[in-house]
C-alpha positions as CSV (number, residue, x, y, z in Angstrom):
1,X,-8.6,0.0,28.4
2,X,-10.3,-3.3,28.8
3,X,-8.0,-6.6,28.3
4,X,-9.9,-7.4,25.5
5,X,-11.5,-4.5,23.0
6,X,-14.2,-4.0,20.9
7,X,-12.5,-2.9,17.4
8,X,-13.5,-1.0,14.0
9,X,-11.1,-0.9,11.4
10,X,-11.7,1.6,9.1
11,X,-8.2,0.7,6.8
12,X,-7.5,-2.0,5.0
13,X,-3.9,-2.3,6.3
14,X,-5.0,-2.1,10.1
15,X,-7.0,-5.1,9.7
16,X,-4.2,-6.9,8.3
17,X,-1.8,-5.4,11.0
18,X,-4.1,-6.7,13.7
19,X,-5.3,-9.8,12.4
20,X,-1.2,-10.4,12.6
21,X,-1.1,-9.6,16.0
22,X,-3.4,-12.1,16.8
23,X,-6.7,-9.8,17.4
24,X,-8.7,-11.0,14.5
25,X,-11.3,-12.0,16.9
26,X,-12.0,-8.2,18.3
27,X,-12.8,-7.2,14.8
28,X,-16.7,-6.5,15.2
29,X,-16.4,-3.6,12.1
30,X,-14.6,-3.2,9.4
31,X,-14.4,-0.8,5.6
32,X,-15.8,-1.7,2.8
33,X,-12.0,-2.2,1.4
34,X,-11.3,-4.3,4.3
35,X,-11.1,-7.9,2.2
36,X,-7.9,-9.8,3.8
37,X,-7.3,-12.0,5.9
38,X,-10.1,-14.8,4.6
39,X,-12.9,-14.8,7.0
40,X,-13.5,-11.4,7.4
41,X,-16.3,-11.1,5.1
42,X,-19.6,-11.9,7.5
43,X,-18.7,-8.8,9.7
44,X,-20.5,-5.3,9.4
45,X,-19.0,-2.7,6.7
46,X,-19.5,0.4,7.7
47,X,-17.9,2.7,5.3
48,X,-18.5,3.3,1.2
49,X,-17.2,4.8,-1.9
50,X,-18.6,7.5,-3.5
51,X,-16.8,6.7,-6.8
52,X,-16.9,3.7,-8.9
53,X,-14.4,3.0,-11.3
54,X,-15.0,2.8,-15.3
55,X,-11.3,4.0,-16.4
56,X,-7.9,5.1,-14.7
57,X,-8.3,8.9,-16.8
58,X,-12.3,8.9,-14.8
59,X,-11.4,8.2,-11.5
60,X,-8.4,10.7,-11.3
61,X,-10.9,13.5,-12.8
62,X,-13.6,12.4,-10.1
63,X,-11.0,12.6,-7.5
64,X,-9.7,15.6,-8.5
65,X,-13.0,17.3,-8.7
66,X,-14.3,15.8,-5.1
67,X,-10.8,16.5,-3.4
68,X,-10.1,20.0,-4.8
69,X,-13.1,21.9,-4.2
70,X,-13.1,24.4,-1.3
71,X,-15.9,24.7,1.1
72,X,-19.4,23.0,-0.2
73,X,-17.7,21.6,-3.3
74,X,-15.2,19.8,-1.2
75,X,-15.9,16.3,0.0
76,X,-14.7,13.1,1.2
77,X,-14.4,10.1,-1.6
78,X,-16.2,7.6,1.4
79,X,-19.1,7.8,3.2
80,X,-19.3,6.5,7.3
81,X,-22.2,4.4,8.4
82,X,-22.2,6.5,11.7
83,X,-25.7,5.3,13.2
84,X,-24.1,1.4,12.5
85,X,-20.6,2.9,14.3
86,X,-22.8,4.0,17.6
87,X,-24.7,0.7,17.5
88,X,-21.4,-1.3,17.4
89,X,-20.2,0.8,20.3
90,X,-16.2,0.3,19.4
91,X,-13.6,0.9,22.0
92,X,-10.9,1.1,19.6
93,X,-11.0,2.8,16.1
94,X,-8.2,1.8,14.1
95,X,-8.1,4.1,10.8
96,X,-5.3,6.8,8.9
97,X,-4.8,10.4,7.6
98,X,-2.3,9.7,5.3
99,X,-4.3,9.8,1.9
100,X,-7.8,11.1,1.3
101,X,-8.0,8.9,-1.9
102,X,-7.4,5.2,-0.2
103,X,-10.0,5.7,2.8
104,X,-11.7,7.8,4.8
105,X,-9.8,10.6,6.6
106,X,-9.5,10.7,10.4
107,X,-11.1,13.9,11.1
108,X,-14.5,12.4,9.9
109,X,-13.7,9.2,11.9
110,X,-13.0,11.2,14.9
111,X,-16.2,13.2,14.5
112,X,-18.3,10.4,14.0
113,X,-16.5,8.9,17.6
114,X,-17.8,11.3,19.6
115,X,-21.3,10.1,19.5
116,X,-20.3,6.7,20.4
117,X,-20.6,6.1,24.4
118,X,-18.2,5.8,26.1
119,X,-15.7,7.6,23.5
120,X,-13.6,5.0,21.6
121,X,-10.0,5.6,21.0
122,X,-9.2,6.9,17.5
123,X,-6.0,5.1,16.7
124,X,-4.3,7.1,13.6
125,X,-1.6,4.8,11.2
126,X,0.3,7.2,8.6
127,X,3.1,4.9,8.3
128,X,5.5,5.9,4.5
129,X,8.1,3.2,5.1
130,X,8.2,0.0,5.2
131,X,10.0,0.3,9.1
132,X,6.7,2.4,9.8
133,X,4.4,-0.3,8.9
134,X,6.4,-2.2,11.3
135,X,6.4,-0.1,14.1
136,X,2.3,0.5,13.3
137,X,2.3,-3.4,14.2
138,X,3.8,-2.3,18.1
139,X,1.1,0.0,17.9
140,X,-1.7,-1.9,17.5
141,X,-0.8,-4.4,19.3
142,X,-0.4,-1.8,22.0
143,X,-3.8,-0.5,21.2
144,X,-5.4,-3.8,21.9
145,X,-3.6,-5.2,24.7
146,X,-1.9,-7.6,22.5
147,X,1.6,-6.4,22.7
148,X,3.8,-10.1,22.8
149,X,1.8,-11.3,20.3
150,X,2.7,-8.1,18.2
151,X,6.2,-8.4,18.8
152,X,6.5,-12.1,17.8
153,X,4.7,-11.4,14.4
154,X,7.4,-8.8,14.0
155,X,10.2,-11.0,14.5
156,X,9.0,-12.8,11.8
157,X,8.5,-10.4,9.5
158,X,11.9,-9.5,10.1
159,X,13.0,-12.7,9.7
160,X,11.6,-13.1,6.2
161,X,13.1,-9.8,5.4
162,X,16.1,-10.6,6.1
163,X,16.4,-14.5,4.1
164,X,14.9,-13.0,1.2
165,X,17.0,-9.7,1.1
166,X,20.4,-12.4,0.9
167,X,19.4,-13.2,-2.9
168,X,20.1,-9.9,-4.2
169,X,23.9,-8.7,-4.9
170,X,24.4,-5.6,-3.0
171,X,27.6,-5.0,-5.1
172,X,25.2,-5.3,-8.6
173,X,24.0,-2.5,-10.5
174,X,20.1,-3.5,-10.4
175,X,17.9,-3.1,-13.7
176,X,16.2,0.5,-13.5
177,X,12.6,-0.3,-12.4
178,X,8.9,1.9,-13.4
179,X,6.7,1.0,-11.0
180,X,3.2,2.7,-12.2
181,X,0.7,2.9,-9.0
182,X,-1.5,4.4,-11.5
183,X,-1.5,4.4,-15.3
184,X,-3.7,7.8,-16.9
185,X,-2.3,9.5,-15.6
186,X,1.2,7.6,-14.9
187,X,1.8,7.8,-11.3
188,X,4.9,6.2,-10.2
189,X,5.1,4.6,-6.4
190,X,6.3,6.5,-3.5
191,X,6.7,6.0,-0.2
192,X,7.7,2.3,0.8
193,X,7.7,1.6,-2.8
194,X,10.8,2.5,-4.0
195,X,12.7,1.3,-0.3
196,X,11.2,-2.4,-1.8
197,X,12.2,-1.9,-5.1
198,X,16.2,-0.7,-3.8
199,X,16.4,-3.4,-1.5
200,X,15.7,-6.1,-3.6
201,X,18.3,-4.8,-5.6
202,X,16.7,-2.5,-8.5
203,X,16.8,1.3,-9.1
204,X,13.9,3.7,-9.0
205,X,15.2,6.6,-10.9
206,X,11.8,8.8,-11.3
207,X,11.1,8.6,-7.2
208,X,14.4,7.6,-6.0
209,X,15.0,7.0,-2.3
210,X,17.1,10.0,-0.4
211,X,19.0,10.2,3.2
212,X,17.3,10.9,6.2
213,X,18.2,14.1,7.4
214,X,20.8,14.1,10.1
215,X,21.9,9.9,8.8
216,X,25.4,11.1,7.8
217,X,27.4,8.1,6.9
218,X,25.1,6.3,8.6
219,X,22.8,6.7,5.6
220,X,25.0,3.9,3.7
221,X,24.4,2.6,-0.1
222,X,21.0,2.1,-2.0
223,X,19.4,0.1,0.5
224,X,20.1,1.2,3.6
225,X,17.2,1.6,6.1
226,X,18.0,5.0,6.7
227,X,16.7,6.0,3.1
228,X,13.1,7.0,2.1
229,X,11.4,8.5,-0.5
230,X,8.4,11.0,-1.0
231,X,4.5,9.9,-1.8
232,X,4.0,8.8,-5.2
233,X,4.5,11.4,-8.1
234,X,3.3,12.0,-11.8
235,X,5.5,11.6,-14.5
236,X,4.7,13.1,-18.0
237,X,4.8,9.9,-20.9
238,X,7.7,11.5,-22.2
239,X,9.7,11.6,-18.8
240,X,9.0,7.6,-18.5
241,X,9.8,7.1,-21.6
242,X,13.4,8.9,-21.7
243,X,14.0,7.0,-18.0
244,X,14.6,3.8,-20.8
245,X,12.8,1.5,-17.8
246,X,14.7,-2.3,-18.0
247,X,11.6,-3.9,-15.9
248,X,7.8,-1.8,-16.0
249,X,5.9,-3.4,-12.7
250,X,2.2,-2.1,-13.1
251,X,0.2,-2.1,-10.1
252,X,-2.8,0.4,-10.2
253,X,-3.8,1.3,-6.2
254,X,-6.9,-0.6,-5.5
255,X,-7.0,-1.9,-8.8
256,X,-7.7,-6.3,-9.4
257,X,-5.6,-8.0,-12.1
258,X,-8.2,-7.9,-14.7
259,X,-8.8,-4.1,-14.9
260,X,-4.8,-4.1,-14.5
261,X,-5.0,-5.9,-17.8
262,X,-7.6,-3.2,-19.4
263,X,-5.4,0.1,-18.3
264,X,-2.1,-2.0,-19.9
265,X,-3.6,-2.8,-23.1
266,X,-5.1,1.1,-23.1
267,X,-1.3,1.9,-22.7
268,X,0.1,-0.5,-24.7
269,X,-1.9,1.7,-28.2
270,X,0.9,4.2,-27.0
271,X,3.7,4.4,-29.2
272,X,6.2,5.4,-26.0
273,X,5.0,2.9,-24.3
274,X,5.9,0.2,-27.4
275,X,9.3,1.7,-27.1
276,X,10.5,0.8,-23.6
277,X,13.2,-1.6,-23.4
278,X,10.7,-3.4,-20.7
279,X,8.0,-3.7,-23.1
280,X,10.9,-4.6,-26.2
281,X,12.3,-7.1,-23.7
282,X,9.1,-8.7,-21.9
283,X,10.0,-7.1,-18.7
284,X,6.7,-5.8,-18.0
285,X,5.2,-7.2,-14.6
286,X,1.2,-6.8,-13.4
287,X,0.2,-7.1,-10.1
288,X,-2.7,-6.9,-8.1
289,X,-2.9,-3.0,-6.4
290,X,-5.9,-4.1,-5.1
291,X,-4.1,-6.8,-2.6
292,X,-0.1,-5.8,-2.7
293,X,2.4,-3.0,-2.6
294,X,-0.3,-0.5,-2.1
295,X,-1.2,-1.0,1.7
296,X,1.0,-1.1,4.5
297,X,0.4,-4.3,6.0
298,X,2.1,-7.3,6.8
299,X,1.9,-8.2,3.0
300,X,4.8,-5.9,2.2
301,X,7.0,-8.6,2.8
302,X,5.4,-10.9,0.4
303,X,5.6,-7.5,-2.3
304,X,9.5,-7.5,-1.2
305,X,10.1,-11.5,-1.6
306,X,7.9,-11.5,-4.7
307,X,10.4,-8.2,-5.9
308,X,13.6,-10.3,-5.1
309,X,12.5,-12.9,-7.0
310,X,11.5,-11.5,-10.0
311,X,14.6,-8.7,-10.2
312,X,17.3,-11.5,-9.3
313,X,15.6,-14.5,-11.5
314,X,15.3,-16.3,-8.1
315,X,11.4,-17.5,-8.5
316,X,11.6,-19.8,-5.5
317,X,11.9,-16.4,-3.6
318,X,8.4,-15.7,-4.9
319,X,5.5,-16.6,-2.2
320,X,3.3,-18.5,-3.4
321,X,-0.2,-17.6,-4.8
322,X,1.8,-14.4,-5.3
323,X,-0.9,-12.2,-7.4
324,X,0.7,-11.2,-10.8
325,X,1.3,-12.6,-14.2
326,X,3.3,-11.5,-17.3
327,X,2.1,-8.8,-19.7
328,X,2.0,-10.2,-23.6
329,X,0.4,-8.1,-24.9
């Protein structure tokens, strides 16, 4: 593996993971989703979506359709570029096969590799915690020769981790959190979602964290690093509703602020929906899916900060240019 590889990222997340470990400069392809860090934007996109999205109800009945054909009626949601892929001749493929509906799946990556001389290595990130994404940051840096550069950024990840998770009471009960990753139908967050929300000191009662198999006593209180949770689920209006939610964070995957603000005030016609103590009481958060909580990147720890802040009414814990606003409606 040469010092210095040529590298396609075909995720979102993996850009962000290497641009962290300092390899922003090997990028020479990249998905159409790929948007963050700034700068990115002049370099080749070599991968598209088949849908386009008019309504949160469309999009899960296109991807429904697509994904749960069999044999010619099933498809992939993204097209490849793989004639641009050959002429960019990677030597490192950065991409995932965790979900089919955020970007394209490995096996049609790895497929489209082997006409690429001399074959490029498929690199694979499935991480579904938030100490996965940070182990995928070892990897990559591994990947591209840029392993004490990786481990550095992962100090300070760690770091800011740690300082903001000393605002939040571990001795508190926390306000009982719905965190929508889609809103028609309601999808509540999974994965590294609900470790964010139960460290920063909240609950997540309809897609609670569990113990690792095998953690014993290990496995500690809410919080502990040695409880995870399962992919995002759906919930029935009903079920959210009787859950009596304290805060409702809305943060569609893949979806800007402003069509945030169209599925909310689709919801907000709903009578349930007028009747959660979030929505009685103001507590109703949006944030951009597009850009946080819904990748596993670096930016998790600004999602966590931004969390602590908002569950503990400590705003200075909030980053910056954090993207999310206040629902009023």
């Amino acid at each position: 593996m040469p010092r210095n590889p040529r590298v396609v990222s075909l995720l979102p997340s993996a850009t962000e993971l290497l641009c962290a470990a300092g390899g922003r400069d090997l990028l020479v392809g990249r998905s159409h989703e790929c948007d963050y860090p700034p700068g990115i934007d002049q370099l080749p996109i070599l991968t598209a979506a088949r849908t386009r999205f008019t309504t949160a109800a469309q999009v899960d009945r296109e991807v429904r359709e697509t994904l749960g054909g069999t044999g010619a009626a099933s498809a992939s949601l993204y097209t490849l570029d793989t004639r641009r892929l050959v002429d960019l001749a990677p030597e490192v493929i950065l991409t995932q096969d965790l979900c089919g509906v955020c970007s394209i799946d490995a096996d049609t990556v790895r497929r489209a590799a082997e006409g690429v001389s001399p074959p490029p290595r498929v690199v694979s990130l499935n991480a579904t915690s938030l100490e996965g994404m940070l182990d995928d940051l070892l990897v990559v840096g591994a990947a591209v020769g840029l392993e004490g550069s990786a481990e550095r950024a992962l100090v300070g990840l760690r770091e800011r981790l740690y300082a903001a998770a000393d605002f939040v009471n571990p001795y508190a009960d926390g306000p009982s959190v719905a965190f929508l990753e889609w809103t028609d139908p309601v999808f509540v967050g999974g994965h590294w979602t609900p470790q964010l929300i139960e460290r920063a000191g909240g609950r997540h009662p309809l897609n609670p964290t569990v113990a690792v198999d095998g953690a014993g006593a290990g496995a500690g209180p809410i919080g502990s690093t040695l409880r995870v949770a399962g992919k995002s689920v759906v919930v029935p209006p009903e079920v959210l509703a009787a859950s009596r939610p304290e805060v409702v964070i809305v943060c569609p995957c893949g979806l800007p602020l402003d069509q945030t603000r169209r599925e909310v005030a689709a919801l907000s016609r709903q009578e349930w929906w007028r009747e959660l103590p979030a929505v009685r009481t103001g507590r109703v958060a949006l944030v951009d899916g597009n850009q946080m909580f819904n990748r596993p990147g670096p930016r998790l720890v600004d999602a966590f900060e931004w969390l602590v802040g908002y569950l503990n009414d400590r705003p200075g814990v909030m980053p910056a240019g954090f993207p999310w606003e206040v629902w009023r409606g």
